[in-house]
C-alpha positions as CSV (number, residue, x, y, z in Angstrom):
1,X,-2.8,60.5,-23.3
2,X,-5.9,60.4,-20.9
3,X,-6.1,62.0,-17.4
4,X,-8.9,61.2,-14.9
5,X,-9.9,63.3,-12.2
6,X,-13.2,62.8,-9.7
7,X,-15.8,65.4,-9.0
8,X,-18.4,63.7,-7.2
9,X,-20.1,61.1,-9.3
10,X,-19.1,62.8,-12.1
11,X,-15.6,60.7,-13.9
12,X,-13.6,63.6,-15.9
13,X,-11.7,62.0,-18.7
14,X,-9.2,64.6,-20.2
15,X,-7.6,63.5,-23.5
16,X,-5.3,64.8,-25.4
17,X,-2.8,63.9,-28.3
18,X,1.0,63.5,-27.7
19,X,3.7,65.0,-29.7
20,X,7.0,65.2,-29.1
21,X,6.3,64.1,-25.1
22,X,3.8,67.0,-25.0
23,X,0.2,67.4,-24.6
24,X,-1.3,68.9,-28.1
25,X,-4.1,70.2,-27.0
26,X,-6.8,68.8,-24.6
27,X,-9.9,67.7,-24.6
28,X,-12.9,66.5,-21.9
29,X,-15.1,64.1,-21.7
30,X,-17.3,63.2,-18.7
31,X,-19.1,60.0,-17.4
32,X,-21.5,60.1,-14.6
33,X,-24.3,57.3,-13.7
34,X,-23.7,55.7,-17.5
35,X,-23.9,58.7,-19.3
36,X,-20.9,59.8,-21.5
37,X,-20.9,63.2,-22.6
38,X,-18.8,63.9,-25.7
39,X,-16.5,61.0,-26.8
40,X,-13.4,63.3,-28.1
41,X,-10.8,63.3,-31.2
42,X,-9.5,60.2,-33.4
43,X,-6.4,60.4,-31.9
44,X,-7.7,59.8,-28.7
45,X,-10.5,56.9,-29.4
46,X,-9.5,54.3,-29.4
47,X,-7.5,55.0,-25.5
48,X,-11.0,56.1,-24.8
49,X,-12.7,53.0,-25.5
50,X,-9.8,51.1,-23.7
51,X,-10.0,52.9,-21.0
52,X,-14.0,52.6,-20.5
53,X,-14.2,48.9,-20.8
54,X,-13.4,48.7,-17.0
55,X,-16.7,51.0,-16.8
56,X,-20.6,51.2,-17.1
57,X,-21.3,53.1,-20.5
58,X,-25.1,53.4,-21.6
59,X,-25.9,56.2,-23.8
60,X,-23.3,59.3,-25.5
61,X,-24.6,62.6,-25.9
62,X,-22.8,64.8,-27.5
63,X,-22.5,68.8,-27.1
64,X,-22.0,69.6,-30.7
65,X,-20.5,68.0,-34.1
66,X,-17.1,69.1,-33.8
67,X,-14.2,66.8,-34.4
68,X,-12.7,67.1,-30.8
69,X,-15.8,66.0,-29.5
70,X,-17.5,63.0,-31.1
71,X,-15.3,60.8,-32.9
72,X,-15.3,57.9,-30.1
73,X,-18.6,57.3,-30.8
74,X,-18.3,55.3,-33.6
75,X,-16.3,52.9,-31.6
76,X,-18.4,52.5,-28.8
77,X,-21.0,52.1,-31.0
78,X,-19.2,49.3,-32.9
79,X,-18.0,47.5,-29.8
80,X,-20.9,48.2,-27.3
81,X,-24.0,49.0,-29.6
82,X,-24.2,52.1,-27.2
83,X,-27.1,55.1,-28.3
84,X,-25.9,57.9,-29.8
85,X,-27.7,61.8,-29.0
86,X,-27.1,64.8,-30.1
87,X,-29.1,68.1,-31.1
88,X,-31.1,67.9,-34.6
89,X,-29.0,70.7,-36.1
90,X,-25.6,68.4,-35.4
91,X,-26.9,65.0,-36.8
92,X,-26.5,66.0,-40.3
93,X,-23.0,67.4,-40.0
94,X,-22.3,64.0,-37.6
95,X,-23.4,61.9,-40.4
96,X,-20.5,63.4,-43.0
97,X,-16.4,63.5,-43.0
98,X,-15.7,67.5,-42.5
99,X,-13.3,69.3,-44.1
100,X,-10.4,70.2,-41.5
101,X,-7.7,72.8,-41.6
102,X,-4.1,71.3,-40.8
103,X,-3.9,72.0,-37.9
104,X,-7.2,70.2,-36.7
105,X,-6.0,67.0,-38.7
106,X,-2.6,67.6,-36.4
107,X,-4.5,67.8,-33.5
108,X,-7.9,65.9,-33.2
109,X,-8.1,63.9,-36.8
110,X,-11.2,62.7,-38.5
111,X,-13.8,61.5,-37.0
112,X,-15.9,58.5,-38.5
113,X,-19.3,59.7,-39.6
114,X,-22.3,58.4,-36.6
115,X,-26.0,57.7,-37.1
116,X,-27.1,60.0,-34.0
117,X,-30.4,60.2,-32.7
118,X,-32.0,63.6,-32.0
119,X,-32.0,64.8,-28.2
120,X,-35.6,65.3,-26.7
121,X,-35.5,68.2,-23.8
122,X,-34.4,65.9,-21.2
123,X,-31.8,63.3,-21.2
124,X,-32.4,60.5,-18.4
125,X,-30.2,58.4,-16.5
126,X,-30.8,55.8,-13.7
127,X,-30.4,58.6,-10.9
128,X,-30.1,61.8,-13.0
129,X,-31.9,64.0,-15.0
130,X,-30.5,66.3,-17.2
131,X,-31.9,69.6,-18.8
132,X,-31.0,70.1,-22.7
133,X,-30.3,73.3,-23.4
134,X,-30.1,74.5,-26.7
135,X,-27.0,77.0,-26.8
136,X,-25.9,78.2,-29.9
137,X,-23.5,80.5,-31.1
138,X,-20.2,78.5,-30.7
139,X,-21.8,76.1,-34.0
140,X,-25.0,75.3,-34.4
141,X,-26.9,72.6,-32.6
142,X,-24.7,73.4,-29.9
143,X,-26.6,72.1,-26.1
144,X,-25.9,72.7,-22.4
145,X,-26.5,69.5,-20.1
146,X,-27.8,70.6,-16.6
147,X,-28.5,68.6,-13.6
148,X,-30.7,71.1,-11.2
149,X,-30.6,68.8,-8.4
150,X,-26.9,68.4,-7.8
151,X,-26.1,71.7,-9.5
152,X,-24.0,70.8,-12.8
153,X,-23.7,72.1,-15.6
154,X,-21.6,70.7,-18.6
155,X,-21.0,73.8,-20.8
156,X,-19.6,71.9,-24.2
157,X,-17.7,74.8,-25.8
158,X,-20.0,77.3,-24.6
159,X,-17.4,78.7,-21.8
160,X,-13.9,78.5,-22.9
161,X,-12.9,80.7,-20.2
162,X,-13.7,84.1,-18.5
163,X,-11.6,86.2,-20.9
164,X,-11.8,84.8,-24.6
165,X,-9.4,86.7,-27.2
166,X,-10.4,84.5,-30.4
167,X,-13.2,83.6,-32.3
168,X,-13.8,81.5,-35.3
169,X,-15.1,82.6,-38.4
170,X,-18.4,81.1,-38.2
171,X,-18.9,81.8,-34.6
172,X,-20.7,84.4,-33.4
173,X,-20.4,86.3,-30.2
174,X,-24.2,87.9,-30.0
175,X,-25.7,84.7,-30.3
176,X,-23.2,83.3,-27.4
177,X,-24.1,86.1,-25.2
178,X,-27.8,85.3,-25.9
179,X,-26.7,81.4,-24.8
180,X,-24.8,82.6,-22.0
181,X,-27.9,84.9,-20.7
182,X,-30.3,81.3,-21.2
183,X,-27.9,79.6,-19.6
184,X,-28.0,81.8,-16.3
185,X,-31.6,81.9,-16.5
186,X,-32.3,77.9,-16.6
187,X,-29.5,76.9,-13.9
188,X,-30.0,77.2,-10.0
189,X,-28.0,79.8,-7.7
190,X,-25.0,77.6,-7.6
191,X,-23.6,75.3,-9.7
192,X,-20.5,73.3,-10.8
193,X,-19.0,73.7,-14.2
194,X,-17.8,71.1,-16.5
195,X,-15.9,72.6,-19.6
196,X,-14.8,70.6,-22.9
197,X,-11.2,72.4,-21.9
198,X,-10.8,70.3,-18.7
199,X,-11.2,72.9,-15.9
200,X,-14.4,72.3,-13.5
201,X,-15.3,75.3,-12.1
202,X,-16.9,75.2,-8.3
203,X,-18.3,78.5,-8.8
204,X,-19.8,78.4,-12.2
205,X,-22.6,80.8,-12.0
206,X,-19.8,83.6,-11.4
207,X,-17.2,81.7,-14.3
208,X,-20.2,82.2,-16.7
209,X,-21.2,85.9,-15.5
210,X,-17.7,86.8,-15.6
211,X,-17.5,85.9,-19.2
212,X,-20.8,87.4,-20.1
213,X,-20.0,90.7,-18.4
214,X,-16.8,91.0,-20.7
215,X,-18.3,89.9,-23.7
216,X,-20.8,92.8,-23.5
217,X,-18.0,95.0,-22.7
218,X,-15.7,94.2,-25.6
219,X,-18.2,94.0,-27.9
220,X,-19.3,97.5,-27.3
221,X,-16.3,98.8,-27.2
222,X,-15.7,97.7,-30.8
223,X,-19.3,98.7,-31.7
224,X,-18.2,102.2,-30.4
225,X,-15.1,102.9,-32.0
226,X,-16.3,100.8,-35.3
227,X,-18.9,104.1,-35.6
228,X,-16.1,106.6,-34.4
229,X,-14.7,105.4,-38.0
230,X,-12.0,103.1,-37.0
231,X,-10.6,100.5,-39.2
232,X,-10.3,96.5,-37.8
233,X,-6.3,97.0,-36.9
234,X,-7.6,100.3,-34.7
235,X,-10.2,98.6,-33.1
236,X,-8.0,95.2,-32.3
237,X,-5.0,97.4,-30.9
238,X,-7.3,99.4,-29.3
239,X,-9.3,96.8,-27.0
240,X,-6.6,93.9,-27.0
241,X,-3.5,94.6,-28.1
242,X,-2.1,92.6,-31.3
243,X,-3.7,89.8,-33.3
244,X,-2.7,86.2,-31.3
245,X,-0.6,83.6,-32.1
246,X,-3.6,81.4,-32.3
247,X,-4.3,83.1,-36.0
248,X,-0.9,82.1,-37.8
249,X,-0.9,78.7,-36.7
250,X,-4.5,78.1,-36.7
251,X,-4.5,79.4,-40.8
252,X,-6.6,82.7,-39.0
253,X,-9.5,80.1,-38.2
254,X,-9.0,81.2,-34.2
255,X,-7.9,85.4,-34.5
256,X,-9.2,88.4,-32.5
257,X,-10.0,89.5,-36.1
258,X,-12.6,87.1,-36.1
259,X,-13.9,88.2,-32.2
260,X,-14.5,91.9,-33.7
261,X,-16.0,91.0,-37.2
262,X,-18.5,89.0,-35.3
263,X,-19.4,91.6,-32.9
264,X,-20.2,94.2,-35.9
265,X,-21.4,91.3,-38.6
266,X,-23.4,90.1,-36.0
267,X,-25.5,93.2,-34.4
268,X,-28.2,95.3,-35.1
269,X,-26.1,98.4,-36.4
């Protein structure tokens, strides 16, 4: 299933797989002046590369390695000998088949392994110039697109949204902050946000203080009461409530649990 929406010049291209008649779970690509930033899941690619053969594709870059955000690539490469870009610390994992938990097979499947090229600190196209942004703490080799002059910003998996509950295990919520705070630092007073989730976000420079201001907030909170001698259950009752659903179908891979052992893990206790 794709979805298009316009923001500007920018093309959103929201993808998701179907089951039972239902959206899975979706996904965002975007295309603006022959640029294609991420490409999606298998499930998805080869609607993607139908869909784009009506428009101008030059060059990919991709956010990050993950499976719901590359695996159109190989296509496009195949069919259109397009240039592949993505961060040095992604091309290795890009180049291999991950290992997937069930439910990322269910909802994104496996990519094909890419030759990538590694992104410089600009990306140019024929009007545009985009800022790369190295942004870890979602994954590794995770970047930021930003284009000063018209004030976007395409955020990957960087801003989920304002209020995050769940984290991955190898995610790790200091090193987003630290991200988030580059991010703020590098981008002009107003800008438009472009999320991997599909929302775009007029008012991103408040979307991504919002979310920094609460990180900082919940992670001290569980900071606090982890040296008040609480256990992990008092903590996650404590600040949100119980573990999500997210955990039991996700095999634990998205769980508060994992929000709170990052924040302790993570800092300088």
């Amino acid at each position: 299933m794709i979805e298009i929406q316009k923001y500007g010049e920018v093309l959103q291209i929201r993808m998701s797989r179907v089951f039972n008649g239902q959206p899975l779970y979706w996904v965002a690509a975007y295309l603006v002046d022959g640029l294609l930033i991420d490409s999606g899941c298998q499930h998805t690619a080869q609607e993607l590369v139908d869909f784009l053969a009506d428009y101008h594709v030059e060059q990919i870059v991709n956010t990050h390695y993950h499976e719901d955000h590359i695996a159109a690539n190989w296509l496009l490469h195949q069919q259109r000998q397009l240039p592949m870009y993505a961060h040095r610390d992604s091309l290795p994992l890009m180049r291999q088949v991950p290992t997937l938990y069930p439910y990322q097979e269910i909802a994104w499947g496996y990519p094909q392994p890419v030759d990538a090229q590694e992104l410089g600190p600009v990306i140019k196209t024929p009007h545009y110039t985009f800022e790369v942004l190295h942004t870890p703490g979602h994954c590794p080799g995770h970047v930021v697109l930003l284009e000063n002059e018209q004030g976007w910003c395409f955020s990957g998996d960087l801003f989920i949204s304002e209020r995050p509950k769940v984290l991955r295990p190898e995610e790790n919520v200091h090193e987003i902050m630290k991200s988030l705070r580059y991010l703020l630092s590098c981008a002009p007073d107003e800008f438009a946000l472009f999320t991997s989730m599909g929302q775009i976000l007029p008012q991103g420079r408040q979307a991504v203080t919002n979310l920094l201001s609460y990180l900082q907030s919940v992670t001290q909170q569980i900071i606090n009461l982890h040296h008040s001698g609480h256990s992990i259950d008092d903590i996650r009752h404590t600040v949100f409530g119980r573990e999500s659903r997210m955990a039991e179908l996700t095999n634990g891979q998205f769980s508060v649990n994992n929000l709170i052992n990052s924040a302790l893990t993570h800092c300088n206790l």
